[in-house]
N, C-alpha and C positions, 0 to 999 in steps of 0.2 A: 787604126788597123781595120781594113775594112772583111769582111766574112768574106771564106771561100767556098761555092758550091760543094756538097759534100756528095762522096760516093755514095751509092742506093745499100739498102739496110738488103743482107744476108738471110735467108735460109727465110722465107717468107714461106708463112704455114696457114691454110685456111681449112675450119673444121664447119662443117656445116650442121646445122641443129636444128632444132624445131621453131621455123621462120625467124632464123637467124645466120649468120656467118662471122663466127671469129678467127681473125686475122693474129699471129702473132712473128717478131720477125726479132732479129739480131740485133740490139741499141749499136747506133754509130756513133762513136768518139766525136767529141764536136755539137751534138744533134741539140738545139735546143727544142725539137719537137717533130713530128711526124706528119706528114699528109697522105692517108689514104683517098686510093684512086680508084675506079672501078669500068669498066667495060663489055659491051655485049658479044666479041670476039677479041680472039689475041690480038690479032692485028688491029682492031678497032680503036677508036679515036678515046682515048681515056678522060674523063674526068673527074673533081674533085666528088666522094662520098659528099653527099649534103643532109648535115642532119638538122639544120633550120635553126643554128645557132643564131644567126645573121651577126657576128662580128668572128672570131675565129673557129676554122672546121678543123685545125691540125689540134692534134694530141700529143701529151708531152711524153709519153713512151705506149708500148704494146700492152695489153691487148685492147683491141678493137673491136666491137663488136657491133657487124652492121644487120638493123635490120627496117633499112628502105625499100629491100629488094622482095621483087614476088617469090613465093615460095615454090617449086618447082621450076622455077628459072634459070639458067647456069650462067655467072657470072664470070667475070675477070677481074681477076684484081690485081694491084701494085703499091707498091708504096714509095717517098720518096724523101730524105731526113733532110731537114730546114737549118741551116747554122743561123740564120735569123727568121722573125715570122714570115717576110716578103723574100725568102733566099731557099727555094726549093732544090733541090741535087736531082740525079737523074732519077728517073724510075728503075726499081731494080726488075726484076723476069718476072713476067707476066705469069698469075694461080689461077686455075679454075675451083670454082665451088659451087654449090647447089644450096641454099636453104632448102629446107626441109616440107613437106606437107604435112607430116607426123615424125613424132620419135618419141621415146620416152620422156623427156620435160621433165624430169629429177637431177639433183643435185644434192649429192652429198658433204657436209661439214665436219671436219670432228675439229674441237675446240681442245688444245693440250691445255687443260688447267693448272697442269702444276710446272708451264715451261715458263722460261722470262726474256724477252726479248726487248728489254731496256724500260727507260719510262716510253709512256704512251704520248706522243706529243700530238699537242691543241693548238694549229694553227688559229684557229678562230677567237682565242682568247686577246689576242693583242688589243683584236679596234674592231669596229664594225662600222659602218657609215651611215650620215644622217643629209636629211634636208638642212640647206643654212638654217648655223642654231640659235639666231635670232628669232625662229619659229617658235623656240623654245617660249618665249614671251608674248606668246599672241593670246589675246583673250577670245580673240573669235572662235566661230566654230563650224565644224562641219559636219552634215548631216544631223546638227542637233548635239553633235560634240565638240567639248572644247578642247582646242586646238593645241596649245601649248600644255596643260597639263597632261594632256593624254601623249603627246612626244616625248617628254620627260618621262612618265610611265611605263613605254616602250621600252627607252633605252635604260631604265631601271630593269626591266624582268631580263633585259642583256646581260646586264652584272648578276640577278640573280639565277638565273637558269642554268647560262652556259660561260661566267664569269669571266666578263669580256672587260679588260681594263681602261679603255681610252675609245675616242669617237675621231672620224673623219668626215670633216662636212665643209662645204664651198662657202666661200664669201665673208669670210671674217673682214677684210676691208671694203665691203659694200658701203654701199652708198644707205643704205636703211639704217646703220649704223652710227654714222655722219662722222666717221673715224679722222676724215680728209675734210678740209676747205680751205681755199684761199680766201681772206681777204686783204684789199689791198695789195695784190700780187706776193700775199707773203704767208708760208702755209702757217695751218691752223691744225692743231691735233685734238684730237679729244676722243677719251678712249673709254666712256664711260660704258656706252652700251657694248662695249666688248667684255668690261668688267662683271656686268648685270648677267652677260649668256653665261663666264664662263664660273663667276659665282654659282650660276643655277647647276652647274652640269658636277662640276669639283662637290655641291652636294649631294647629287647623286650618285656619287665613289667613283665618278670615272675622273679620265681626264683627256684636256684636248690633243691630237695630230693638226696643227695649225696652218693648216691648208693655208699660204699667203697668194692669195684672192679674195674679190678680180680687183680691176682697177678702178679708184676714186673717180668719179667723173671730173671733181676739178683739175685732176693732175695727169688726165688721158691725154695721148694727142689726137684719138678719135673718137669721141664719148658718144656718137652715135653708132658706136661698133658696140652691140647686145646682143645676148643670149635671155635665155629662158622670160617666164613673166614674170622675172622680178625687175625684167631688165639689168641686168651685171652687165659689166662693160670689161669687153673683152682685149681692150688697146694695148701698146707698148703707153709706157711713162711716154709726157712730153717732156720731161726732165729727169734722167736719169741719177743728177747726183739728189734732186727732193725726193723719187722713191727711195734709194737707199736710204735718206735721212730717214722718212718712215717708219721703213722695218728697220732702222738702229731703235728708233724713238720707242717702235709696238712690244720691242723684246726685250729694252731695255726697263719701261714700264710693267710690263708681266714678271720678268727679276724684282722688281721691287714689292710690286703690289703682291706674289705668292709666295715669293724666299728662292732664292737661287737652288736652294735642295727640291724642291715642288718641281722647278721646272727643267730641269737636269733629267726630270721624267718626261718629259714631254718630247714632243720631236717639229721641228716645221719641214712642210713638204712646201716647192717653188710650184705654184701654179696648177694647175688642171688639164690634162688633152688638150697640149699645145700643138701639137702635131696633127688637129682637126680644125680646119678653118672656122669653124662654128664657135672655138673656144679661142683662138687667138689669130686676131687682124694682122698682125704685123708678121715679118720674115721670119725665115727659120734660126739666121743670123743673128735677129732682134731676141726673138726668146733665148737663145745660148748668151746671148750676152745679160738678158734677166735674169737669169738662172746664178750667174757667175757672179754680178752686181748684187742680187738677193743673198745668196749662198754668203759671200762674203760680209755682206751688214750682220747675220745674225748673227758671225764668228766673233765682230769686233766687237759687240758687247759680251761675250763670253768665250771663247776657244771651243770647250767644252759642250757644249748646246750641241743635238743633233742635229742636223739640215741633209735634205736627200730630196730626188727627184728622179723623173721627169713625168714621173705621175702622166705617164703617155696613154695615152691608146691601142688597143690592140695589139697588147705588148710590143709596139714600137720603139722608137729613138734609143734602145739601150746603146748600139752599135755607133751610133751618132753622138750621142752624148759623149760617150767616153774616151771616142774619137778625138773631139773638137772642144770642150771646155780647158781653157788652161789646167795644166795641174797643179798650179797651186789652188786650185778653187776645191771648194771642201766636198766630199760627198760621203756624207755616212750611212747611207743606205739609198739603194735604189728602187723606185717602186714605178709599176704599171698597174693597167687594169686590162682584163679581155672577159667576155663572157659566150655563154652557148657552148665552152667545150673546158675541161679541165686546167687550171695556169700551166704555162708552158713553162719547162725549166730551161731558166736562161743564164743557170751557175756557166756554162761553156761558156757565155758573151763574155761575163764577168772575166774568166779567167784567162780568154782571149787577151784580152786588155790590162792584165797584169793585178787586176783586184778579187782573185778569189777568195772565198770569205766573207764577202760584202754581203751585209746582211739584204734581203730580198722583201720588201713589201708589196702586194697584189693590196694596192689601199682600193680598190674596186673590183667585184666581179659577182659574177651572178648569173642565173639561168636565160635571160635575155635585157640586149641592150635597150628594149625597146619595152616604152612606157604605153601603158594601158594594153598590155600583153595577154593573154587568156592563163598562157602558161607561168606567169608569176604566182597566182591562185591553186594551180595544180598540184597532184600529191607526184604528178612526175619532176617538181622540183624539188621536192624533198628527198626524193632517190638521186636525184642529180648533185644536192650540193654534199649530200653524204660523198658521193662517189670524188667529188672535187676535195673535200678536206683529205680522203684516204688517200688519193694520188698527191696531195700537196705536203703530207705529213713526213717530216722531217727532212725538206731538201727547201721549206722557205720559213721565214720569221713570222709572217701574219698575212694570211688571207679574210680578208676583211669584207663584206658580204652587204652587197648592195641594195637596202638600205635598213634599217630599223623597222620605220613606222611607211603607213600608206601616209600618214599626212607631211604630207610632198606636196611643194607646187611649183616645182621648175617648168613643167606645160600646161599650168591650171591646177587647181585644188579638184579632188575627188565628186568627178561628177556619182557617183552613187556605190553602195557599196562590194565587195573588190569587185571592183572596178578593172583588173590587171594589174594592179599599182606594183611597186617595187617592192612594198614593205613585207618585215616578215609578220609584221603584224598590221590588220586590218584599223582603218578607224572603228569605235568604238571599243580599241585596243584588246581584238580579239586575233588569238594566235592561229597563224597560218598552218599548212601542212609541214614546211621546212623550218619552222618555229621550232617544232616538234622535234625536227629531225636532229637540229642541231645540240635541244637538249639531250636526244638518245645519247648523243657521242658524247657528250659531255658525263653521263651516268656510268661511262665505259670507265675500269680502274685507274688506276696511277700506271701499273705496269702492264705493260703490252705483251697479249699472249700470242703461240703460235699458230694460225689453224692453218689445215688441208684443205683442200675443197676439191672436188670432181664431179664430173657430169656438164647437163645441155650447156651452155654458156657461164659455166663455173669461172669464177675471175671477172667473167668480163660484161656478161650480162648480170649475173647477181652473183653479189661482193660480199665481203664478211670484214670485221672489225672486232676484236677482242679485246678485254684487260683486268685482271684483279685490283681488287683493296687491302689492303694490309689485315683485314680483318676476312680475310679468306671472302668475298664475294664476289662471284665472276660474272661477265656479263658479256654477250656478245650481241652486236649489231648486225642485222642482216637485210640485205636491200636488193630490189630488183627493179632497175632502172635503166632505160635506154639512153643516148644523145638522141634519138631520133625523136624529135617533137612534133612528127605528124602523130606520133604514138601516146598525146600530151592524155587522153582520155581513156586509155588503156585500150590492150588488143590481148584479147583473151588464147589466141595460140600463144603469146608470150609468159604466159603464166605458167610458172615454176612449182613442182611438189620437190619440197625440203624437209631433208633426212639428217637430221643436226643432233650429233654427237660427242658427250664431253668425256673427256678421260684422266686421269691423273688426280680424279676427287676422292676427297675422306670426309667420311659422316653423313650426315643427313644435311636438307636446303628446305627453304621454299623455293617455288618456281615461278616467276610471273614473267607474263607475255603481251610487253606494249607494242603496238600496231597503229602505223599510219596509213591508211587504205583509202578507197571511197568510201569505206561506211565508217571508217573510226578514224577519230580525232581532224575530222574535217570540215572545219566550218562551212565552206562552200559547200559540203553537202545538206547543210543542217538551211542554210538560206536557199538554197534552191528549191526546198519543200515547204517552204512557208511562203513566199510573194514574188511576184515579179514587178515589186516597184521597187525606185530605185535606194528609197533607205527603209529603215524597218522603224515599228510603232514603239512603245514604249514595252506595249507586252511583248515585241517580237523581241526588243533589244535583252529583256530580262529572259527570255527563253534560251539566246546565244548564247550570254555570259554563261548559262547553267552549262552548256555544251563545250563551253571552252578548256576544252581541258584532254590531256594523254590518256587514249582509254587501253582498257585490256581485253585479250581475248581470253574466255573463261575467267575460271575461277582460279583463284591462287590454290599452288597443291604442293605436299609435300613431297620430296622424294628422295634417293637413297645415292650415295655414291656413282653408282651405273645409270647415267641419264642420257635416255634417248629421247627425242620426239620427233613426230613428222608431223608437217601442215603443210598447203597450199600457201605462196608467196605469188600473189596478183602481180602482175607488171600495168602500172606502178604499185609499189610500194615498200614499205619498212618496219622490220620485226627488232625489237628490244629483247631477251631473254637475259634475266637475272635471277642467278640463284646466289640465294642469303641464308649464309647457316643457321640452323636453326641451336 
């Protein structure tokens, strides 16, 4: 069933603010996301808002909040609702708006401390992503760190921070591995060094999403078809029934070797961004028939076993997929990846195609697709991915956040330190700004409270996130964050004074206020003031660690039922406020 262009979204509202423009509009049935447009006359030739995601610009509902545009300027804007990410509908009626040169730049909060608006769901817990976890075994090092203990490390402060249960990472059948070999024309398994990673990782309380990737070069029918520098081979099987033999063999050995209860937790995903010639040589034909051929081997050694897919790109192939795989081919969950702009919801695609309910995995995404980035290192990521868990919170199963550690080397290993890398932790396994941020959410309650907000780009330029503990303490998240990544180094008209007020309290608290800013909790700020070489000394590396860490503003204070405060929220950044009864 292929998607129908959808009608233009209704009642399109834009309020303009202090060098800003929020956009909000009607959700259309159907929409798995939205594209904002913009224009310098009505009549003028529209195109896409660009906020420099470089993979996808549409958002998966309203509000919008643009601020690429000059301030004093009058705009046009439109919008247009996507039933697929490549499947835009019309434009609805062209708004006029002005950002602003001045306005007041406040925004009011009040936090209902004593509402309940169900549990607080953590997309981020399922999985997070790694470099192939044969990494995990490397003695080598970089920058003077070693390699494999310090990746392990990473994805341990994962479990410990923000209590992430499982990892997703490329290349479980790689050739580094030596999982595959013929000889004599007759294949050969051996699954030791799969046992060695996944021993290492099961001890550190996670467990694997079993990415089945890439392909053995003995069993490719184009082994000079590679990606990254590890070279992985991106080919179809030259023998379709020796791959499935394979993956019968690889999942029938993990049932043995961890206990059918172990792996019952587990899930395998077919493949990688097959739908980018970079990650698969062969037809589009060729992979639905992988997918269907995979899918199928893992079933027959178990029913039971999860398998899903298409682990696409740019939240692509859902509409194809579920089009074109036979149905009796398994899929128990669907997952993509997109980055630069919030996951799209794409429950509509599902439910187009008669599977609503199908649990949803974003097994990738992140602030940009694009490695040795400036904005990976930035604290405007850390208002970004906050803003992506709140919009992904309870309409998907795990967004899974691309990647752990900087020590990565699908384009080379870290020429110096951050570098732009993907991780949320730097080598010499110091925490990033969205390190940080992800802990915040993580310190947020069980149960999810209700707040208000009003004022300059309330909602949409700075967001709020609430929750209690069973032991009365509440805690609210607060962020001020654009899509716009020219604004990766902050632009001070965008800076917010916040007027955050809690109601519904008894007794007395303390109050503490963690902050991720340029001057707090930001290691790039702390290595920018010590060298411009590319790694640090050993005294510099003992000076990081001391810096590594959630700081506070002020002092802890006590205070009374009726709690107000006001502060300046930078754009970028993110406020923690926790009051704990005293």
């Amino acid at each position: 069933m292929n998607p129908e262009p959808l009608r233009p979204p209704a009642n399109l509202v834009a309020t303009g603010g202090r060098a800003q423009v929020t956009l909000s509009w009607e959700p259309v049935d159907g929409a798995c996301g939205y594209q904002v447009y913009r224009a310098d006359r009505a009549d003028g030739s529209f195109e896409p808002v660009d906020h420099l995601g470089l993979d996808v610009l549409a958002v998966p509902h309203p509000p919008y909040c643009d601020t690429t545009g000059e301030p004093g300027h009058q705009y046009w804007y439109s919008v247009a609702a996507l039933s697929a990410v490549d499947m835009p509908g019309s434009l609805c009626a062209p708004v006029a708006c002005t950002p602003l040169t001045d306005a007041t730049a406040q925004v009011d909060i009040v936090v209902a401390a004593d509402s309940d608006a169900g549990p607080l769901p953590r997309p981020w817990r399922p999985m997070i992503g790694s470099e192939h976890l044969s990494h995990l075994l490397s003695t080598e090092t970089t920058g003077g760190r070693p390699i494999g203990s310090e990746l392990a490390s990473a994805l341990a402060a994962a479990r410990g921070h923000f209590n992430v249960r499982s990892v997703r990472a490329h290349g479980i059948l790689g050739d580094d591995l030596r999982v595959y070999r013929e000889v004599d024309g007759s294949p050969v398994y051996d699954f030791t060094g799969v046992d060695r990673v996944y021993d290492r990782l099961l001890g550190l309380g996670l467990r694997p999403v079993v990415e089945l990737s890439f392909m053995p070069r003995d069993l490719a029918a184009d082994p000079a078809a590679t990606v990254f520098h590890y070279q992985a081979v991106v080919s179809p099987p030259k023998d379709w029934d020796r791959w499935a033999g394979l993956i019968r063999a690889l999942v029938r050995h993990l049932v043995g070797r961890y206990g059918r209860a172990e792996v019952l937790g587990w899930a395998f995903e077919v493949w990688n961004e097959a739908n980018l010639e970079v990650f698969w040589s062969g037809t589009p034909a060729e992979f639905w028939r992988l997918y269907e051929v995979t899918a199928k081997a893992v079933k027959d050694v178990d029913p039971a076993l999860k398998v899903g897919g298409p682990a696409s790109a740019a939240a692509g192939q859902i509409d194809e997929m579920l089009s074109t795989i036979d149905s009796s081919t398994p899929v128990d969950f669907v997952s993509t990846h997109t980055y630069g702009s919030p996951p799209l919801d794409i429950r509509p695609q599902l439910a187009r195609h008669g599977r609503p309910g199908l649990p949803i995995w974003w097994t990738e995404w992140g602030v940009s697709p694009r490695h040795f980035h400036p904005v990976n290192d930035s604290v405007l990521a850390a208002a970004f991915l906050a803003r992506g868990m709140r919009s992904a919170a309870g309409r998907v199963e795990a967004l899974s956040y691309w990647v752990a550690s900087d020590h990565f080397e699908e384009l080379g290993r870290p020429p110096s330190l951050l570098h732009g890398g993907f991780g949320l932790r730097a080598v010499g396994d110091l925490a990033k700004p969205r390190f940080w941020a992800l802990a915040m959410l993580e310190r947020l309650g069980e149960r999810e409270l209700r707040v208000t907000a009003h004022g300059d780009g309330a909602g949409s330029l700075v967001e709020t996130w609430a929750g209690r503990d069973p032991d009365g303490s509440v805690a609210v998240a607060v962020w001020n964050g654009t899509l716009d990544q020219s604004k990766a180094d902050g632009h001070a008209p965008l800076n917010r004074t916040v007027r955050l007020r809690f109601t519904g309290l008894s007794g007395g608290y303390v109050l503490r206020h963690h902050r991720v800013d340029e001057h707090h909790s930001n290691i790039a700020a702390v290595w920018r003031g010590m060298s411009g070489d590319p790694w640090p000394t050993e005294e510099q590396w003992a000076q990081l660690r001391e810096a590594n860490e959630l700081e506070r503003i002020g002092e802890d204070r006590d205070v009374e039922a009726d709690v107000e405060l006001t502060f300046t929220l930078p754009m970028p950044s993110i406020s923690l406020i926790e009051l704990v009864p005293r």
